[in-house]
FIPA-591702 format. One line per 5 residues: number of its first residue (from 0); for each residue x, y, z of N, C-alpha, C. Coordinates in Angstrom, 2 decimals. Layout:
<rs>
NUM = X:Y:Z:X:Y:Z:X:Y:Z  ...
</rs>
This chain:
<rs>
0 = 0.84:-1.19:0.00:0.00:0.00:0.00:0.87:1.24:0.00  0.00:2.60:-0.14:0.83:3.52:-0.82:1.15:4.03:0.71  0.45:3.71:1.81:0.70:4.20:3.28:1.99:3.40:3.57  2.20:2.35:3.57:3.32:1.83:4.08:4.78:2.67:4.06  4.58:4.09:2.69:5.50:4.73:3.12:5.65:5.54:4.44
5 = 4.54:5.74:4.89:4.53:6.79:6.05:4.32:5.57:7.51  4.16:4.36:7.27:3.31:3.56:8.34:4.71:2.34:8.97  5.38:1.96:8.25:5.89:1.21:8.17:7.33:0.59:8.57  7.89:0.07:8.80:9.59:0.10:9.12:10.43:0.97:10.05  11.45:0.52:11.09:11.87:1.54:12.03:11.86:2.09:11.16
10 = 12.30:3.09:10.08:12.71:4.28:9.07:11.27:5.54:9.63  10.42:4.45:9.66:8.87:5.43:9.36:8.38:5.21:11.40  9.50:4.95:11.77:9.00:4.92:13.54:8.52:6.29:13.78  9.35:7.25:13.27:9.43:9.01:13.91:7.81:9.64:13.52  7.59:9.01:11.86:6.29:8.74:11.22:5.32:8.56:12.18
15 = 5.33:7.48:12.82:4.09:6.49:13.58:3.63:7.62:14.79  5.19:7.86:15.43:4.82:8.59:16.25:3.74:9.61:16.49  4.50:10.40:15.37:3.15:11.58:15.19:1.44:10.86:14.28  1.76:9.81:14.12:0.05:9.21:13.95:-0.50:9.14:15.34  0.04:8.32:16.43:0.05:8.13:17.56:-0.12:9.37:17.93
20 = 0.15:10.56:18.36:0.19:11.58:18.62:-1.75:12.54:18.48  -2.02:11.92:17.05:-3.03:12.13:16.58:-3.94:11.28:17.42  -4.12:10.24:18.18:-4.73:9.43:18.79:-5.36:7.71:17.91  -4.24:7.94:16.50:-4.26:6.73:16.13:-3.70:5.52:16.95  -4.50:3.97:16.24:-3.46:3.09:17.20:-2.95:1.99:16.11
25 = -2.21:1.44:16.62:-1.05:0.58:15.41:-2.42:0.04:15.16  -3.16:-0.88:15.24:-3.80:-1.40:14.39:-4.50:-0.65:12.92  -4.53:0.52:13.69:-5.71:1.42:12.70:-4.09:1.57:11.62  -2.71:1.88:11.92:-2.48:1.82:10.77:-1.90:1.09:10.17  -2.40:-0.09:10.44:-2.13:-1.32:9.55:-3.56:-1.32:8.68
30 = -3.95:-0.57:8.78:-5.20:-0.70:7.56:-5.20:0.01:6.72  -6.10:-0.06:5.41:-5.21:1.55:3.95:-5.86:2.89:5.06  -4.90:3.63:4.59:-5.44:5.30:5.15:-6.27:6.02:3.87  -7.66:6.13:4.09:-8.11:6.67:3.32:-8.75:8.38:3.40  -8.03:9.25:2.94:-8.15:10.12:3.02:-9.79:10.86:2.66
35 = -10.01:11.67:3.29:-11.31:12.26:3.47:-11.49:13.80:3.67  -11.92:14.09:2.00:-11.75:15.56:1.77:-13.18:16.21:1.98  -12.84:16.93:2.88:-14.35:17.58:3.48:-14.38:19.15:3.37  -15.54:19.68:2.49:-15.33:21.31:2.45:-16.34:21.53:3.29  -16.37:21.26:4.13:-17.14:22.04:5.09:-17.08:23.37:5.57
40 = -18.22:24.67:5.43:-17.64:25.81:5.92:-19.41:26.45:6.55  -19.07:27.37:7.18:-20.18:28.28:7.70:-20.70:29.52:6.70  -20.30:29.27:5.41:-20.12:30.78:4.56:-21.11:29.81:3.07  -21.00:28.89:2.90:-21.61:28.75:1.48:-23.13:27.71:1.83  -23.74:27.81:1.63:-25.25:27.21:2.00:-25.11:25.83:1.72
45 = -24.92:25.61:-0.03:-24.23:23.67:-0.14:-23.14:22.83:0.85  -22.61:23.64:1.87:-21.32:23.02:2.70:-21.82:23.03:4.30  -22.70:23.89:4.68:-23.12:23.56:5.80:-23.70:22.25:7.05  -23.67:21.48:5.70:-24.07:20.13:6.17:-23.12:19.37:5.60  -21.84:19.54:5.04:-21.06:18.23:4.89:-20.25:17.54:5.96
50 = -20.30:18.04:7.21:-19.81:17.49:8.33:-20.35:16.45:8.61  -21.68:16.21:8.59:-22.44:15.37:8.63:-22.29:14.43:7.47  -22.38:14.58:6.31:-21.76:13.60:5.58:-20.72:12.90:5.65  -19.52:13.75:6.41:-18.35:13.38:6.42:-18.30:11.92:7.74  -18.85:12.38:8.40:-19.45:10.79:9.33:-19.98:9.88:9.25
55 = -20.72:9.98:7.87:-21.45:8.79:7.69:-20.22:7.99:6.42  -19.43:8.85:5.91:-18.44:8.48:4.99:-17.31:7.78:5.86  -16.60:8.47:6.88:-16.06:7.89:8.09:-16.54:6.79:8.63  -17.73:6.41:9.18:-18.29:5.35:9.37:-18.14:3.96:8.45  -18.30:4.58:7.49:-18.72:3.16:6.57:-16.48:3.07:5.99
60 = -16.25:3.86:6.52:-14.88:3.15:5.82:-14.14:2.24:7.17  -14.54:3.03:8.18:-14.07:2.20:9.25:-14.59:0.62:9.35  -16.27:0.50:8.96:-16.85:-0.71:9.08:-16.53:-1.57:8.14  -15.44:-1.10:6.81:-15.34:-2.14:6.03:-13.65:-2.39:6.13  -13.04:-1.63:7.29:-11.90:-2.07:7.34:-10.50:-0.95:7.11
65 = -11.12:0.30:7.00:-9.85:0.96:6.32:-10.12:1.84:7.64  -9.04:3.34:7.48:-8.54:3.89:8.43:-8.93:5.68:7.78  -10.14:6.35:8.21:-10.65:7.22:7.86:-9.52:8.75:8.21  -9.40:9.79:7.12:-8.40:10.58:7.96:-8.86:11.98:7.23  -9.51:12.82:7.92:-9.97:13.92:7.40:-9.59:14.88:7.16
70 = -9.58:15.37:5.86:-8.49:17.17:6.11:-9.71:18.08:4.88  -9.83:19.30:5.33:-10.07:20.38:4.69:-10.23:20.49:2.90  -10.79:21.19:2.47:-10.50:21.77:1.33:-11.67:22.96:1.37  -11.28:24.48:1.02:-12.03:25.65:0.91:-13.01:25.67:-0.15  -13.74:26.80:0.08:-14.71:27.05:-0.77:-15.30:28.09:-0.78
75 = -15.41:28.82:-1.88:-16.18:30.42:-1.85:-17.89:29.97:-2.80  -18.87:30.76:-2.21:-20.26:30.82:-2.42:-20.01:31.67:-3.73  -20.34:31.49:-4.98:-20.61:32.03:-6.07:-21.23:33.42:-5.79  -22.58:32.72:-5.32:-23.85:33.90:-4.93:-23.70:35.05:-4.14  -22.83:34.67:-2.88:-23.02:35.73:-1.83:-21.31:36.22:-2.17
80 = -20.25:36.02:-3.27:-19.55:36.42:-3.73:-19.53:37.53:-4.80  -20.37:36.89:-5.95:-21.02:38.04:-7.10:-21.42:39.30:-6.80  -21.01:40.59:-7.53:-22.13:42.00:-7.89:-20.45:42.73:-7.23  -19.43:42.03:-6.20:-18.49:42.77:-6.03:-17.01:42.49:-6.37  -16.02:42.85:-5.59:-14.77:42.80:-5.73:-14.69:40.78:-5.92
85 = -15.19:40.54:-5.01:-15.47:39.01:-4.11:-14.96:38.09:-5.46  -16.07:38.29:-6.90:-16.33:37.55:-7.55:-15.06:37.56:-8.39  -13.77:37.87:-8.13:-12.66:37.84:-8.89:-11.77:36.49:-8.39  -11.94:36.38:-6.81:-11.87:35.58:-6.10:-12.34:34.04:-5.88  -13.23:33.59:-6.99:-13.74:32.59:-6.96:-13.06:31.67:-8.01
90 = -12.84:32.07:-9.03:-12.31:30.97:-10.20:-11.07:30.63:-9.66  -10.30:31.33:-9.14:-8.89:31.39:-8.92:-8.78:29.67:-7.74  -10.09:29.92:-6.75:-10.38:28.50:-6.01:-10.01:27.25:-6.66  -10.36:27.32:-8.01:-10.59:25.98:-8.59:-9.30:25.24:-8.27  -8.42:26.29:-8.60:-6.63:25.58:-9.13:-6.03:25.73:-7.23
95 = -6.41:26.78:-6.56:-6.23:25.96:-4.93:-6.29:24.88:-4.48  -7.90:25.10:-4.55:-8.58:23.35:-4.35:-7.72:21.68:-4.63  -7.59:22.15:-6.40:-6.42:21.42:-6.89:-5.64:20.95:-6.34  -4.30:22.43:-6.05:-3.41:22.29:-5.83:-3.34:21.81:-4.38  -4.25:22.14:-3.50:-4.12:22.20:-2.11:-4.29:20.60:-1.67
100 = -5.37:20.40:-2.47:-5.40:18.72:-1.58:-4.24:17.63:-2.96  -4.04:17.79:-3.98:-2.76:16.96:-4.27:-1.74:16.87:-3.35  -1.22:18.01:-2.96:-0.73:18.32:-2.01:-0.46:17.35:-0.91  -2.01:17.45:0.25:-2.06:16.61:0.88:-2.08:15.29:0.57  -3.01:14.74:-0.65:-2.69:13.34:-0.77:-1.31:12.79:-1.10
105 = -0.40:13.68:-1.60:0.78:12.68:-2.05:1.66:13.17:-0.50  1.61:14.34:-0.16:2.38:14.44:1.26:1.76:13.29:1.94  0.99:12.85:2.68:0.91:12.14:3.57:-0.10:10.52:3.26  0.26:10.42:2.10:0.56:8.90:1.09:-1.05:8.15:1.32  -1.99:8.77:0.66:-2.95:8.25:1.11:-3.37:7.11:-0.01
110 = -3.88:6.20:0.35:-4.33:4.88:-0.22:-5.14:5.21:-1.05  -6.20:5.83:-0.78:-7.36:6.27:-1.60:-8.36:7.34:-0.85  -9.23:8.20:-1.96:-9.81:9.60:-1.32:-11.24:9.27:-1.55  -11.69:10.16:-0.71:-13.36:10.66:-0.61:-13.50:12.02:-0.73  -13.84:12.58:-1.55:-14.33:13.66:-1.71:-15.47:14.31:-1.77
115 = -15.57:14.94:-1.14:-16.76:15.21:-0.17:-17.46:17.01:-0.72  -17.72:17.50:-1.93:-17.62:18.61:-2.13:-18.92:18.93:-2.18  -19.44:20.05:-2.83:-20.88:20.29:-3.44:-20.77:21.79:-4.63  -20.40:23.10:-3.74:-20.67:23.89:-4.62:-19.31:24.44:-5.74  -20.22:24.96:-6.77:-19.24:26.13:-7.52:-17.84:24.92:-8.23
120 = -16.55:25.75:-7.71:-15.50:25.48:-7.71:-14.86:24.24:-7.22  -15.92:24.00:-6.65:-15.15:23.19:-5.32:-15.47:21.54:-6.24  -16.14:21.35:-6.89:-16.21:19.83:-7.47:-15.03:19.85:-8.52  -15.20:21.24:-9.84:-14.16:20.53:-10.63:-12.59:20.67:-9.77  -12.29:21.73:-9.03:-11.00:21.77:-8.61:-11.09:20.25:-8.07
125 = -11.73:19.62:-7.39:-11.55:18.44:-6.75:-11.24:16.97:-7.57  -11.96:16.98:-9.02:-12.46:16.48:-9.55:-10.53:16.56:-10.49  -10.06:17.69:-10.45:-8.67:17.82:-11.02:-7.61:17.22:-10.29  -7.80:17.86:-8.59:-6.96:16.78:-7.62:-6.74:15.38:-8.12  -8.05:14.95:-8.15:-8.50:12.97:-7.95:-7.52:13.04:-9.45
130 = -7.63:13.67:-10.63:-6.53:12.89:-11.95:-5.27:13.12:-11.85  -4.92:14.55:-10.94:-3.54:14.47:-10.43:-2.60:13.41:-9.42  -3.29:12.79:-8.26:-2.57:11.98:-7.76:-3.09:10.67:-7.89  -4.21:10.45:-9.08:-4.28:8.85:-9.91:-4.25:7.82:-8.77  -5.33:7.88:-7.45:-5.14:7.04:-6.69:-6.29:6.75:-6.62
135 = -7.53:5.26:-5.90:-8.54:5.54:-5.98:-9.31:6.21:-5.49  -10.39:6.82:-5.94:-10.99:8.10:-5.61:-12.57:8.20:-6.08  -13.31:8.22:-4.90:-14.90:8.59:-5.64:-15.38:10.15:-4.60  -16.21:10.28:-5.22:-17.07:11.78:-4.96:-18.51:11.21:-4.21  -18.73:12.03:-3.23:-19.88:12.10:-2.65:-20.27:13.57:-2.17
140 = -21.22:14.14:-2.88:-21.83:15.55:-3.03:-22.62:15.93:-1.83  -22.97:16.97:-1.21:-23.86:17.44:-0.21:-25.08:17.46:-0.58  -25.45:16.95:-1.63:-26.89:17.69:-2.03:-27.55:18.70:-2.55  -28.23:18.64:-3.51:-29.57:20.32:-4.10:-29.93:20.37:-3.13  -30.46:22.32:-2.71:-30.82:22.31:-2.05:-32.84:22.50:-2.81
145 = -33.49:22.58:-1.67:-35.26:22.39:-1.99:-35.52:23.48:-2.59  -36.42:23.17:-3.21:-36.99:24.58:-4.09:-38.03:25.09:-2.70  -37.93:26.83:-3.58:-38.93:27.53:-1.95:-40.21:27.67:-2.82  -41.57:28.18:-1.38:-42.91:28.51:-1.71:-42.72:29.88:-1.02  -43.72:30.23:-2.25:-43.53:31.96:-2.17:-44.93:31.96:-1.11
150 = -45.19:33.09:-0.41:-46.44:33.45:0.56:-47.90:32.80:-0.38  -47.99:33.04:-1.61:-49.06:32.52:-2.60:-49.25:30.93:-2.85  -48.04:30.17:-2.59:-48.03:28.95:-2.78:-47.14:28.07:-3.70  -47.07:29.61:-4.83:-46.13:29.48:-5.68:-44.54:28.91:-5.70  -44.23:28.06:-6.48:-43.27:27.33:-6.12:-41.86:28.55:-6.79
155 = -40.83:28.52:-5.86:-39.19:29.35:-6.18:-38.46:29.01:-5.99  -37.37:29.32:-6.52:-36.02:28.87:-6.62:-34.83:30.17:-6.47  -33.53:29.81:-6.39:-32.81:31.23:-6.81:-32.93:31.44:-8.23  -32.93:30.73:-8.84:-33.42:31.82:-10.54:-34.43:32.77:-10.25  -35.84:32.56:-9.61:-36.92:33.15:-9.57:-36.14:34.51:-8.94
160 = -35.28:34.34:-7.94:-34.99:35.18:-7.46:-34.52:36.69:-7.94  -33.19:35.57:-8.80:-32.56:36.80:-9.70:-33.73:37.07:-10.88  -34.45:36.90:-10.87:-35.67:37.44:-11.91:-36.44:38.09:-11.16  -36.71:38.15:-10.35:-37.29:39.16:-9.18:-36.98:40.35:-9.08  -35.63:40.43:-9.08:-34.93:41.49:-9.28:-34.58:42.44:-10.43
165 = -34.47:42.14:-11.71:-34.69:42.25:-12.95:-36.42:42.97:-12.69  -37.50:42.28:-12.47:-38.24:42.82:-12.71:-38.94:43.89:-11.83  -38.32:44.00:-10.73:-38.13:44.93:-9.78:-37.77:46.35:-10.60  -36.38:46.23:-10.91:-35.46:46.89:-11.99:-36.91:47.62:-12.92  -37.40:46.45:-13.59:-38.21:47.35:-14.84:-39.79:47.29:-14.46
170 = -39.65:47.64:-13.23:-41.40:48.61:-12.47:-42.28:47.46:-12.37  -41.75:46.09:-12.58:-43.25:44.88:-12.34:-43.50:44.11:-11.30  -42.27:44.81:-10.26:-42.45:44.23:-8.84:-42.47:44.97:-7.95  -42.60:44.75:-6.85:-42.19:46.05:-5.77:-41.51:45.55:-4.89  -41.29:46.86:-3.95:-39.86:45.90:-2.45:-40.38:44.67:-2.34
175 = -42.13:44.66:-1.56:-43.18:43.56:-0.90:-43.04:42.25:-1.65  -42.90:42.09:-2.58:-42.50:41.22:-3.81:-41.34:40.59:-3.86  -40.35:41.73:-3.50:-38.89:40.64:-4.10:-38.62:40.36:-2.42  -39.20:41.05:-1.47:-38.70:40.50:0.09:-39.64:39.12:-0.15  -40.78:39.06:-0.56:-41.25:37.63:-0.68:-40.23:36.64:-1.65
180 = -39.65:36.97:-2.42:-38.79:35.84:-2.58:-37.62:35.51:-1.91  -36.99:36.66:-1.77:-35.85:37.11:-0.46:-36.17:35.89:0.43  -37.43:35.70:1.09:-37.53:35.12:2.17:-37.53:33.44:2.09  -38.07:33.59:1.06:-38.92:32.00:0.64:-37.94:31.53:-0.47  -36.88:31.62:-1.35:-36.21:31.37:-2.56:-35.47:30.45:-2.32
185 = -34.85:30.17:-0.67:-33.73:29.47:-0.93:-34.15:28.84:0.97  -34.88:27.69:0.78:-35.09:27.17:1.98:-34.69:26.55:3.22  -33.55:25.56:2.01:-32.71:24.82:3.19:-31.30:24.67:2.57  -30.32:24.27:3.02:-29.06:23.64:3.17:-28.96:23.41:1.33  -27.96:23.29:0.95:-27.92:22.38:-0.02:-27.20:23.28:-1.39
190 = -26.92:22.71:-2.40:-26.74:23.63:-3.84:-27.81:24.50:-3.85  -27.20:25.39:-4.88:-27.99:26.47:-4.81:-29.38:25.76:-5.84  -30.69:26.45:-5.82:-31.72:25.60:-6.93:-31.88:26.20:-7.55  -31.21:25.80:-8.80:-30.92:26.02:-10.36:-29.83:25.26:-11.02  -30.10:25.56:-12.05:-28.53:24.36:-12.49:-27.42:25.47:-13.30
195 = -27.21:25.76:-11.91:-25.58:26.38:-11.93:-24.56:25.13:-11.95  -23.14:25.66:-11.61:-21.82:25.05:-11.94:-22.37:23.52:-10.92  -22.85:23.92:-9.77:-22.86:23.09:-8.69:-23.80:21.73:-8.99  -25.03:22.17:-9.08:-25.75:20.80:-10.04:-25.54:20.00:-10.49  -24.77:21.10:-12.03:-24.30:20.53:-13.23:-23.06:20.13:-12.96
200 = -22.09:20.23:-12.12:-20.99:19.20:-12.10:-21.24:18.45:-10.99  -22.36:18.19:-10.12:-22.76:17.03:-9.47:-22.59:15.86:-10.63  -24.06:16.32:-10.98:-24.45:15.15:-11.92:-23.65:15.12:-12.84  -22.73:15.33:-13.37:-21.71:15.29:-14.42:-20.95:14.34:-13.70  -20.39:14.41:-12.72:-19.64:13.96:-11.67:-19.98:12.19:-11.33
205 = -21.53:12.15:-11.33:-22.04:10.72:-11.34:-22.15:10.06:-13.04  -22.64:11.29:-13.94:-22.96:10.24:-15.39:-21.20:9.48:-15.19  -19.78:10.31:-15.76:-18.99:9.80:-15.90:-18.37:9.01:-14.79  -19.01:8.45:-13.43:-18.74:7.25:-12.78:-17.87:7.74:-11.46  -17.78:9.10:-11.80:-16.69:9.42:-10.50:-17.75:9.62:-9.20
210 = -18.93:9.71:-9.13:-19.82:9.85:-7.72:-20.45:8.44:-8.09  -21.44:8.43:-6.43:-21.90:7.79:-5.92:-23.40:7.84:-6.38  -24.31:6.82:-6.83:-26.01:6.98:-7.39:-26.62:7.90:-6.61  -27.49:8.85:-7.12:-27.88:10.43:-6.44:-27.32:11.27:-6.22  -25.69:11.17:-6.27:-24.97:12.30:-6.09:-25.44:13.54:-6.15
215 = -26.14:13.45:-7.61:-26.16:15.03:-7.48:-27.78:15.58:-7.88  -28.37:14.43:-7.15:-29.69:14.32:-7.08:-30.59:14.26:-5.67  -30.15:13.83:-4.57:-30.68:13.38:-3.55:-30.41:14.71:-3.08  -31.88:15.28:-2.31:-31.80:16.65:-1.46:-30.77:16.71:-0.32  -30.29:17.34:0.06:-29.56:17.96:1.11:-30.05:17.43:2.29
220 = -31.42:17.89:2.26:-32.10:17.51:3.71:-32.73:16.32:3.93  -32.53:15.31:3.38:-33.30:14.21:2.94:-31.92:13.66:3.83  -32.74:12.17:4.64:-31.79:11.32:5.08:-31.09:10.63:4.24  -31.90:10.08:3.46:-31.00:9.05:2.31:-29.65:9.86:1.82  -29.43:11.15:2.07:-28.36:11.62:1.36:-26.98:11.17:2.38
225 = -27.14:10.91:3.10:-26.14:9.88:4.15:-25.97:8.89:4.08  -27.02:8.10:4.18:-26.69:6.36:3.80:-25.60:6.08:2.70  -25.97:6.72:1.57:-25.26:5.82:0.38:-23.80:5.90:0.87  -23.51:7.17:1.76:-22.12:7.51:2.02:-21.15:6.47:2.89  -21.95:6.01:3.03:-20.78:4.79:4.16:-20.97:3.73:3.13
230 = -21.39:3.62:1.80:-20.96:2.96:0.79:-19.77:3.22:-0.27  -19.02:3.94:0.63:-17.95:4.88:-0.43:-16.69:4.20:-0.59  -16.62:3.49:0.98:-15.26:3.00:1.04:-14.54:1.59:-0.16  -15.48:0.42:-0.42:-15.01:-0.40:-1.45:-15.13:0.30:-2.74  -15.45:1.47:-3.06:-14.83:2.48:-3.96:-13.60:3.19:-3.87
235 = -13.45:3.26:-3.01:-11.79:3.77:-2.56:-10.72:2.70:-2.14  -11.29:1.63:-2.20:-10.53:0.56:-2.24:-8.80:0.31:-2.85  -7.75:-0.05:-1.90:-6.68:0.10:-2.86:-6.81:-0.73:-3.60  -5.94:-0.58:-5.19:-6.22:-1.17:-6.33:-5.39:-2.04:-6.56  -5.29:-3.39:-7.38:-4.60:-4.48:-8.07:-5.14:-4.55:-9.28
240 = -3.88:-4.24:-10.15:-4.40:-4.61:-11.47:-4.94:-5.88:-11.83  -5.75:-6.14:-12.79:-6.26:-7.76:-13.21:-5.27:-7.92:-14.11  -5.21:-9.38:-14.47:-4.77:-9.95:-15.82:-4.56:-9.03:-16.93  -5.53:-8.45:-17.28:-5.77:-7.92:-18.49:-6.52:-6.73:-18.37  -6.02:-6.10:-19.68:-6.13:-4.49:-19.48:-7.67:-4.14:-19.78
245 = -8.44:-4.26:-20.75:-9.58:-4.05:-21.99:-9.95:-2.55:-21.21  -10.48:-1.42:-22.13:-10.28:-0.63:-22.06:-11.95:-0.02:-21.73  -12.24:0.92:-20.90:-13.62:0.73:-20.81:-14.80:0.75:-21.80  -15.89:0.15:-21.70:-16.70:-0.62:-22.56:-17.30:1.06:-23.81  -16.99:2.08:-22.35:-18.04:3.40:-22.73:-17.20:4.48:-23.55
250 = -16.21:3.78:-23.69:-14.79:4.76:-23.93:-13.96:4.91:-24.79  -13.62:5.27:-25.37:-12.21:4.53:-26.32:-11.01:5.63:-25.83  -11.15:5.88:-25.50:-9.91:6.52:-24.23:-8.72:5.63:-23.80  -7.84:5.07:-24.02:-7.10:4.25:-23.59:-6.71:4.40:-21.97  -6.80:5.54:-21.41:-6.70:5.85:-20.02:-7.18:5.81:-19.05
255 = -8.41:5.34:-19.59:-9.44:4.04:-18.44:-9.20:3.15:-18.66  -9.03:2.20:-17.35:-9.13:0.35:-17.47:-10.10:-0.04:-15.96  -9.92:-0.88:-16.32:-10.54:-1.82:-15.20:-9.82:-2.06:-14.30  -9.89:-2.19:-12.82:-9.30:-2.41:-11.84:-9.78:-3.67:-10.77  -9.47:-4.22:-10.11:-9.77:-5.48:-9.17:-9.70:-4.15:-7.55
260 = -10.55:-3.66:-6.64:-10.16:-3.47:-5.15:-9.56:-4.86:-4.87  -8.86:-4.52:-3.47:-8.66:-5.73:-3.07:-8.91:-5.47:-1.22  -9.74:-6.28:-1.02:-10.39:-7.25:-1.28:-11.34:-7.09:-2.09  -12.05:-7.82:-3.20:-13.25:-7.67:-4.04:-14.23:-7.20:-3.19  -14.98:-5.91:-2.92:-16.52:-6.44:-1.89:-17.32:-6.49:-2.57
265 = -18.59:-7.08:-1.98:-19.60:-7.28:-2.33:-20.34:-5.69:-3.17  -21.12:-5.78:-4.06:-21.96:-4.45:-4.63:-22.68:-4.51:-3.58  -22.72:-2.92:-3.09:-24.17:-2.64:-2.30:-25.13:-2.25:-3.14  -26.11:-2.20:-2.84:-27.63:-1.92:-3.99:-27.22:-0.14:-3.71  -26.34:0.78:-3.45:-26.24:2.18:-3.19:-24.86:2.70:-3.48
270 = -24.56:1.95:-3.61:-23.49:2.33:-5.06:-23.68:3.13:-5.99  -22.43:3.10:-6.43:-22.09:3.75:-7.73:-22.69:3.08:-9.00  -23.34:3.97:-10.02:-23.90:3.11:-11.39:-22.43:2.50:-12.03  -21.40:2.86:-11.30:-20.48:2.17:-11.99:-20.01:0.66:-11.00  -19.90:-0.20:-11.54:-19.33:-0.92:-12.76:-20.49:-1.69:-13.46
275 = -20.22:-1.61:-14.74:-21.98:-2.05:-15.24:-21.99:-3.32:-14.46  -23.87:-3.52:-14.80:-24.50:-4.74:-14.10:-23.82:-6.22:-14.64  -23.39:-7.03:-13.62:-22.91:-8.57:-14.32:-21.52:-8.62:-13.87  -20.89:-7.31:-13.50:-19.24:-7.52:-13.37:-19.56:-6.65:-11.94  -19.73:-7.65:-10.88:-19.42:-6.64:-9.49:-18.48:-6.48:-8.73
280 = -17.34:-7.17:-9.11:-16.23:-7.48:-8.06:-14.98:-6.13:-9.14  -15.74:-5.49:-10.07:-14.67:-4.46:-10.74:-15.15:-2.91:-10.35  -14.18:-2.49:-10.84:-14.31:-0.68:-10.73:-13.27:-0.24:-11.90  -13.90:1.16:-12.37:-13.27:2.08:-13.40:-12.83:3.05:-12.61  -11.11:3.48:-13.06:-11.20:4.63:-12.49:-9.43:5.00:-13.36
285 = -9.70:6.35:-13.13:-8.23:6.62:-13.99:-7.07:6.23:-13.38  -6.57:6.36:-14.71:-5.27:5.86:-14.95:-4.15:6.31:-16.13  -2.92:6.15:-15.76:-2.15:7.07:-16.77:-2.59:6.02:-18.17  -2.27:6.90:-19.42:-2.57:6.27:-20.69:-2.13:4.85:-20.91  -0.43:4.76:-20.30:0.10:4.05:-20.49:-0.33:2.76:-19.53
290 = -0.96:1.54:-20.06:-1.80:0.44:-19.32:-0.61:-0.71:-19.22  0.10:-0.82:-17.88:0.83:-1.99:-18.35:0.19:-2.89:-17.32  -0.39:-4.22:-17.79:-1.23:-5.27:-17.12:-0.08:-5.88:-16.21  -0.41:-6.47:-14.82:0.34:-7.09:-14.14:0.29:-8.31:-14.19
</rs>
């Protein structure tokens, strides 16, 4: 395993120590260290609840055997960024994000990642990490957040919102009006509701196999958006090549193959739509172009 550099041999004693230090215990690191990227913050509405995800992701890696280890990655709110200086500040995240957790995964040799993101910036920068340090790696999203009801009954969203405003702008609303969407537009926790960057690279994120089924579908506030998460870990599974390379079925990309976890686990029914139906003991996930079969 790729931990054994940091876990392993008097050489890596001085290593252990400071795991130990952390309140690890030798057993825990004799198991893969799977790193666990959590943007959790008090500032963007989609991240307010990934702490909570991040436990149920923790959970389920511990119960299948690996060694859960959590670190950071930032995030700026598009929305409550835009109209000022702020919004110059946001793209620039992407290549942080990036840079910041490669960073951590190859500094402190992690087996395989969870990534734990939701809004804006914060999926593709993450989504760039996972092809930079080519280790295994799946995504599990915070959730859309609910569409709002206006005082009338009427169903809103933040689009309605920024159209509220616009028509405010050209005399067809009044204050009483756009404070009614103000209030009601954006209800609970979650992506923003519309299909901004955050949505749309959820679900982008699940078609091409890198999230978990619902990723970028299951509400925020909805329990089920936890469960699937302690199904993450035999996705992050460290990898053994098979026999043979064949290149994925959906692809002609030579830089996908097929991989064996090891140990094989069982498919949970909350999984990932990946690996098609009939082959459950495999997983897709990148890899440099160059495929040499073991």
């Amino acid at each position: 395993m790729r931990s054994d550099n940091v876990t392993k041999g008097v050489e890596r004693a001085p290593n252990r120590s400071l795991f130990y230090a952390l309140g690890y215990t030798k057993e825990e690191l004799e198991r893969p260290l799977i790193g666990v990227v959590c943007s959790y913050n008090e500032i963007v509405p989609g991240h307010m609840n990934l702490d909570k995800i991040a436990e149920a992701v923790k959970a389920g890696v511990r119960a299948a055997g690996g060694t859960p280890v959590e670190f950071p990655a930032i995030a700026v709110c598009d929305g409550i960024a835009m109209g000022h200086i702020g919004m110059k500040y946001s793209l620039v995240t992407r290549d942080l994000i990036a840079d910041s957790t490669e960073a951590m995964a190859i500094a402190h040799q992690f087996d395989g990642l969870v990534m734990i993101p939701n809004c804006d910036k914060n999926v593709p920068g993450l989504l760039m990490a996972a092809a930079r340090v080519n280790i295994p790696t799946i995504f599990v999203s915070g959730g859309p957040m609910l569409a709002g009801r206006l005082e009338d009954g009427r169903r809103s969203c933040l689009s309605h919102m920024f159209e509220a405003v616009g028509a405010y702008k050209a005399g067809k609303l009044d204050e009483a009006g756009v404070e009614d969407y103000e209030n009601n537009a954006c209800p609970s926790c979650g992506s923003c509701s519309g299909m901004y960057t955050a949505n749309s690279m959820n679900c982008l994120t699940e078609a091409i196999g890198m999230g978990l089924r619902g990723n970028g579908t299951i509400p925020a506030v909805w329990s089920p958006s936890t469960t699937p998460r302690r199904w993450t870990w035999p996705w992050a599974a460290p990898p053994t090549l098979c026999s043979t390379c064949p290149p994925s079925p959906t692809s002609a990309a030579s830089s996908w193959i097929w991989i064996c976890p090891t140990p094989s686990p069982p498919r949970p029914p909350t999984c990932a739509t990946w690996p098609p139906p009939g082959t459950p003991s495999w997983r897709i996930w990148r890899a440099p172009a160059a495929c040499t079969p073991s």
